[in-house]
N, C-alpha and C positions, 0 to 999 in steps of 0.2 A: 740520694734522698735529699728533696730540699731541705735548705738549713733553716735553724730554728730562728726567732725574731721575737727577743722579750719583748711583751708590752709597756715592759714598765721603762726598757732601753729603746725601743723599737725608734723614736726622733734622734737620738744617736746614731745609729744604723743607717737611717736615712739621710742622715745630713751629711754623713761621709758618703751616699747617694749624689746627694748635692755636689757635690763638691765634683763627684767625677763625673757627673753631666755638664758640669759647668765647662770644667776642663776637656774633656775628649766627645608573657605572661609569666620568666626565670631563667637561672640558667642551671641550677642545683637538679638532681634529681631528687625521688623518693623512695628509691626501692621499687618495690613491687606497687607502691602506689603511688604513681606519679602525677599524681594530679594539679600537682602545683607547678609544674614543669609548662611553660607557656610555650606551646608553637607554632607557629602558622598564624601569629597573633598578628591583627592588623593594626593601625592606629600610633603607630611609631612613633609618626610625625606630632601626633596629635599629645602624645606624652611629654615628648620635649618640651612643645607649647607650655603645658601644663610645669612641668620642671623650671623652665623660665622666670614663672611667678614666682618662684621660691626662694626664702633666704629672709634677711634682716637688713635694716637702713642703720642699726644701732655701729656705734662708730667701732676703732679696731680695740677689744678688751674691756667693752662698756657692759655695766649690769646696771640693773634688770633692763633684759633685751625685749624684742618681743620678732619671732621665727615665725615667718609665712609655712605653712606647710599644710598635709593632705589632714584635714580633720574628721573628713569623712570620705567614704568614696568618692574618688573624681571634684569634688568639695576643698577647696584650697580656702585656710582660716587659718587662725592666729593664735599663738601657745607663746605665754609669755613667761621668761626665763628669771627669775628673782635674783640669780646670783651665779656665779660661777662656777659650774654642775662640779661635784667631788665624787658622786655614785654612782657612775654609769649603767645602765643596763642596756647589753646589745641582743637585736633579737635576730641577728642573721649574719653572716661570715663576712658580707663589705661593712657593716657598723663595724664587726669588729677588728676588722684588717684596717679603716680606718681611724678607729683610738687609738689603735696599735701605732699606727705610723706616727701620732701626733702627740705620743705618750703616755697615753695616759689608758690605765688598766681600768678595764669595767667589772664590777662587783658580781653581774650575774652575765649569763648568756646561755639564749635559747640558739635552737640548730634545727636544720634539716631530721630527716625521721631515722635518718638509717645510717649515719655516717656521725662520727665523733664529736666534742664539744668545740673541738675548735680543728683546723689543717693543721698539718704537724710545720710549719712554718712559723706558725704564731707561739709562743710560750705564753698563758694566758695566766701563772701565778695563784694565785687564791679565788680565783669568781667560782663560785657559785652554777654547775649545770642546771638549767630550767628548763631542760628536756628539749621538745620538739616543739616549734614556733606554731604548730597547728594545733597543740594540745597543751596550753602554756596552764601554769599554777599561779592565778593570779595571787593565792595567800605568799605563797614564797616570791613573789617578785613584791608583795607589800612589807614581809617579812626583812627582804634585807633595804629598806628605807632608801629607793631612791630618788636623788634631786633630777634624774633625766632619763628618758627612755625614749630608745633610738629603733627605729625599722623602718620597714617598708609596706606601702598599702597592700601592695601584692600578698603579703603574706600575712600579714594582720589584716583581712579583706571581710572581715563583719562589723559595721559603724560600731555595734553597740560593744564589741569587746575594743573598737578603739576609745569609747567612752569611759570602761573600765578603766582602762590606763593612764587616760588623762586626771581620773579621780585619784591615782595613786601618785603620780608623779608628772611633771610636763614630759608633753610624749611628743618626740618630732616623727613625721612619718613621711618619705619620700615617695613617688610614683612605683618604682620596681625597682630592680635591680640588675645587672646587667649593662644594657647600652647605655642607660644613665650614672655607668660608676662613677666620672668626674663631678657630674653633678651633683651626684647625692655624698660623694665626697666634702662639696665646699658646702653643703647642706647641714651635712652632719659636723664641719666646723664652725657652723655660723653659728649651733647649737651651745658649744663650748667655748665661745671667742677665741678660736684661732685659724680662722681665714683667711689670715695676712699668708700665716704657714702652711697652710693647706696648698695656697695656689703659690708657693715656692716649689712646693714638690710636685705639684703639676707640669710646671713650668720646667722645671729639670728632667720631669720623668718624658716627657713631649720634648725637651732640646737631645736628650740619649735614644730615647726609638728611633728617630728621625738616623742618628748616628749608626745606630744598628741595624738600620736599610740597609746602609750605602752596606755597611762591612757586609752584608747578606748578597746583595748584589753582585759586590766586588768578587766574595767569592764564588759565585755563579757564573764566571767570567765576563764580568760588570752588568750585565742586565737582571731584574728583578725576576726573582721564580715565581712563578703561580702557586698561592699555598692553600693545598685541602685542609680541612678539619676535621676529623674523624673520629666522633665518640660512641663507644661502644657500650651501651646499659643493660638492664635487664627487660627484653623483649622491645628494645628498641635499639636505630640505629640511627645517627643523626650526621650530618654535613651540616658544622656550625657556617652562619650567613653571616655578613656585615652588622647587623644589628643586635648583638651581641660583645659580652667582655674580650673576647679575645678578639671578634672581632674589630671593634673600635682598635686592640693594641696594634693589628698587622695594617688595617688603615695606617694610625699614625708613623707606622716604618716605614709606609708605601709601600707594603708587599701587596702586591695583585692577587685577587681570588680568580679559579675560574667560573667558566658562566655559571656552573649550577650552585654556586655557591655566592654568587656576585649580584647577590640580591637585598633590597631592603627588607628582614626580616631575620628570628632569631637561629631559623633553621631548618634543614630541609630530612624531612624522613623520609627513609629510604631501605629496603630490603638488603637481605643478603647477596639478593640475584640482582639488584643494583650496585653494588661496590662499585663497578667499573665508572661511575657516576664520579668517583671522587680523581679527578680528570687533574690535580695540580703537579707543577710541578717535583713540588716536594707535599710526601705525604705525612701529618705529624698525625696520629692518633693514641687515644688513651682511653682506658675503661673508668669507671662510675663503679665504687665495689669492688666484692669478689666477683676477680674474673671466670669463675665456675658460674657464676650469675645471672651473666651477662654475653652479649652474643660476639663475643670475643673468639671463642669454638669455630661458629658458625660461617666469620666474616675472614680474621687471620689464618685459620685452619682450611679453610674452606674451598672449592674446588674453582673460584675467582677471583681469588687472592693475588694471583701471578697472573692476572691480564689485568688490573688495575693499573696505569700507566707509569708512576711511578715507580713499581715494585718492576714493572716488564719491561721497563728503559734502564733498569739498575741506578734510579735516581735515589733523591735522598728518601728515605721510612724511617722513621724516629717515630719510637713510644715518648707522651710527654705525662707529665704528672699531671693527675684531674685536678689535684687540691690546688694549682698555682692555675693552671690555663684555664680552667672551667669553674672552678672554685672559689677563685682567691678574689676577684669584684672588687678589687680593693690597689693599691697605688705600692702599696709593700707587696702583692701577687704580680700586679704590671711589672714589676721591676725585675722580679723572678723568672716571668715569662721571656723576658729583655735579657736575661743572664744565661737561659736556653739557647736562645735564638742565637745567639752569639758563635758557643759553643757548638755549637750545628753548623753553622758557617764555618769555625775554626777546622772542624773536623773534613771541611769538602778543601780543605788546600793543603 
């Protein structure tokens, strides 16, 4: 079971992170309604762009700042920060994996529809559940008075409830979530002046991936494995792509995808009478929910199961945790993913 990461410790946690890197359209489901869940999304590139414009010229710990970010759909405008936010409110699991990282506990926090208030990695203390980020209580996010409110357009994707919010509190809002976690990382510290530390932990967590190739490699008898992704949900089945969170983590260790997975984009769906699709050399896959839910049955149980290259070479098959690989969008999830991967590696020698 990943381990737990107070928020109110969680820059403690990571800076002993620190320290040993120094030394040595989404990605969440919704249950049955997955609507939010972006695939096949084009325009990647075009996000980045967009991502780019984002952030503050205001120097390191200066108030009142004034934060570039999404004001309206695809609309990049200006939200200006009076002070040094004390009442966070996170509306989605990388806001909150990064206050967590950077200390600081938010007051409230909305989620996904169908999965808990926070991954059991994070310890979230006293905030406040506001439910589901598609069905949010705007009196209860007015109710507990906050000076900040942190998401994504993606998921707050009606102008006029992102007007609601800015009426309540300054509301920073990034592009998505996913292949932009770094950036909406140093987005969401530029929000609270601490970008100096954001991109310390960047920089640590990007110098240990790198490190946790090679040990991957090494152990693979020095050459990099091809790695599947393999998530199993309810009435779907997906081969996460490169442009996605976990994607971006096995980029930065230099782990090679194969072809069908070695694409710019968030993922490739795919049947049960495709599994054999998931072509890597190591196969990591994890369920979304109850596995009674989701086509876990259908895929691992199932009658091509054992010609899937992996499983039929006796390479490596690892179940991994959705809340950190698919879940965590956040730099305290990357690290956890990194702690996996290791551990997988330690296990092939």
């Amino acid at each position: 079971m990943p381990r737990a990461v107070s928020a109110s410790v969680a820059a403690l946690a990571l800076g002993a992170l620190l320290l040993a890197g120094c030394s040595g359209t989404d990605e969440s489901g919704t249950g049955d309604n997955q609507s939010n869940v972006a695939t096949g999304q084009e325009g990647f590139e075009d996000v980045r762009k967009l991502a780019a414009q984002l952030g503050t010229d205001a120097g390191p710990g200066e108030f009142p700042r004034t934060v570039r970010n999404l004001v309206a759909n695809e609309e990049v405008g200006e939200t200006v920060i009076p002070a040094k936010p004390e009442r966070v409110i996170v509306l989605d699991t990388g806001e909150l994996d990064n206050m967590a990282s950077l200390g600081i506990e938010p007051v409230g926090i909305a989620h996904p529809a169908d999965v808990g208030m926070a991954p059991g990695y994070l310890d979230v203390g006293d905030a406040v559940d506001l439910g589901p980020y598609d069905a949010l209580d705007l009196e209860q996010i007015k109710n507990l008075e906050p000076d900040l409110i942190l998401g994504t357009s993606l998921r707050i994707d009606d102008d006029d409830l992102k007007r609601q919010l800015q009426e309540i509190a300054p509301t920073v809002l990034a592009p998505r979530p996913g292949v932009l976690w770094k950036e909406n990382f140093l987005l969401n510290a530029a929000a609270v002046g601490e970008e100096e530390r954001a991109q310390e932990l960047l920089d640590a967590y990007e110098e240990r991936a790198a490190e946790v190739g090679a040990t991957v490699a090494e152990a693979n008898g020095g050459e990099a494995p091809t790695v599947s992704m393999l998530r199993l949900m309810a009435g779907q089945i997906r081969l996460y792509a490169n442009d996605s969170f976990i994607g971006i983590i096995l980029d930065d260790a230099g782990l090679p995808r194969p072809e069908t997975e070695d694409i710019a984009d968030l993922a490739v769906e795919i049947s049960a009478e495709e599994i054999t699709l998931a072509e890597g050399d190591w196969l990591l896959w994890g369920t979304y929910g109850e596995a009674d839910s989701t086509e876990q049955a259908a895929v691992v149980d199932g009658p091509l199961w054992d010609q899937v290259p992996a499983v039929a070479d006796g390479g490596v098959v690892h179940e991994v945790a959705d809340e950190t690989w698919y879940l965590g969008l956040g730099v305290a999830g990357a690290e956890l993913v990194l702690d996996d991967l290791e551990a997988i590696a330690a296990d092939q020698r």
